[in-house]
N, C-alpha and C positions, 0 to 999 in steps of 0.2 A: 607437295609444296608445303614448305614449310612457313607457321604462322609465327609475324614479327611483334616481338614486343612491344607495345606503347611506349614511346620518349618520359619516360615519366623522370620528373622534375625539370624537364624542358620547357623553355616558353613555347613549344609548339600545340596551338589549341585543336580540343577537339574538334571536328568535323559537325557536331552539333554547334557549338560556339560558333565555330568561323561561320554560321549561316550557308552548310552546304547540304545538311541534310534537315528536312524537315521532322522537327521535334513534336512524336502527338501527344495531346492531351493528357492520358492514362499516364503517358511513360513521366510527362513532366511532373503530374500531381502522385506516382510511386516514390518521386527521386526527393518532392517535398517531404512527403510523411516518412520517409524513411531516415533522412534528414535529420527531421524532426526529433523523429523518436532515438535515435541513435542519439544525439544531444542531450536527452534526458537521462542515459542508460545510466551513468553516475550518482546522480541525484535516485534514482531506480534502487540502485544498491546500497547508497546511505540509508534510505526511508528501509529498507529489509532488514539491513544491517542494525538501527535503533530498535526495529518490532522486536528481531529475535534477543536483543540484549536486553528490552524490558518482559521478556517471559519470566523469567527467574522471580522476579518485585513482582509482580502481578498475578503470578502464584503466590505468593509468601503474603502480600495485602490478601486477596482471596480467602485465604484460611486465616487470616487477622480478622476481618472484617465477618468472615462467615458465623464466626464460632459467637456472635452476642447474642443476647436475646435481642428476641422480637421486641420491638416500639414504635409508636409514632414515626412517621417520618421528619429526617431534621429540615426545618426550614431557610430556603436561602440557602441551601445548602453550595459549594463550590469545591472543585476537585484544587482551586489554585490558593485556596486560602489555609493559612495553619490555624488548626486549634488550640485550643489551652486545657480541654479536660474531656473525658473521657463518654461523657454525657451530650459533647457535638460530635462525636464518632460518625459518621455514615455509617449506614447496612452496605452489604456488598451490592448490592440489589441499583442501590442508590446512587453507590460511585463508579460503576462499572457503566451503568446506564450516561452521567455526564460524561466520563471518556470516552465512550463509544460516539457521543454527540461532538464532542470536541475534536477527534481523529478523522471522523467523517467514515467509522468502519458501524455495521450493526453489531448490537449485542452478542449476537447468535455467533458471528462470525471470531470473535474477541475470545468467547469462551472453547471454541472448538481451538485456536491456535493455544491455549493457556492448557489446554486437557491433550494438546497431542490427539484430536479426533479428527479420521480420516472425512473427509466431504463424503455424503450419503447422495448418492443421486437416483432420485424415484423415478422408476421404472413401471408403468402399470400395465397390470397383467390383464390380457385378456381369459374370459371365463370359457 
């Protein structure tokens, strides 16, 4: 026996809709979250799409910011504010920590995408 197509683009509703088959719980709340998340998949690839395009500048700040000497921390310091001289510079340390804060990503995480470092996952070994 051969299986028939679905009327697709027909006002003929499904069989769930028309109230002929009962719809359970699980299947309703899969078809939400999938829903869901399928809706976001665009916004998904933008927010990838800006990570991978700010590696390049965040490398290039990195080795700007890395190479000063040690000092004080700058006060009130802001990743959105421009400076005027060389002496409000952030450490790397400094600015990489408010963006990490501002993206809602950890530090840890920020530098392994900037270095190209595979995810490490501890493994512990029995003796």
């Amino acid at each position: 026996m051969a299986m028939q197509k679905p009327n697709v683009g027909t006002n003929v509703p499904s069989p769930i809709a028309a109230g002929l088959v009962p719809e359970d719980k699980l299947v309703r709340r899969y078809n939400q979250l999938n829903q869901e998340i399928n809706h976001l998949v665009p916004e998904v690839a933008r927010a990838y799409d800006a990570l991978a395009r700010s590696v390049p500048l965040l490398q290039e700040l990195q080795a700007l910011l890395s190479q000063r000497p040690k000092r004080p921390p700058t006060i009130g310091f802001s990743i959105l504010q421009h400076i005027s001289s060389k002496h409000e510079l952030p450490t790397w340390s400094q600015w990489i920590s408010r963006y990490a804060k501002r993206i809602d990503y950890s530090v840890r995480h920020i530098r392994r995408i900037i270095l190209a470092e595979p995810r490490t996952k501890m493994v512990k070994q029995c003796p």
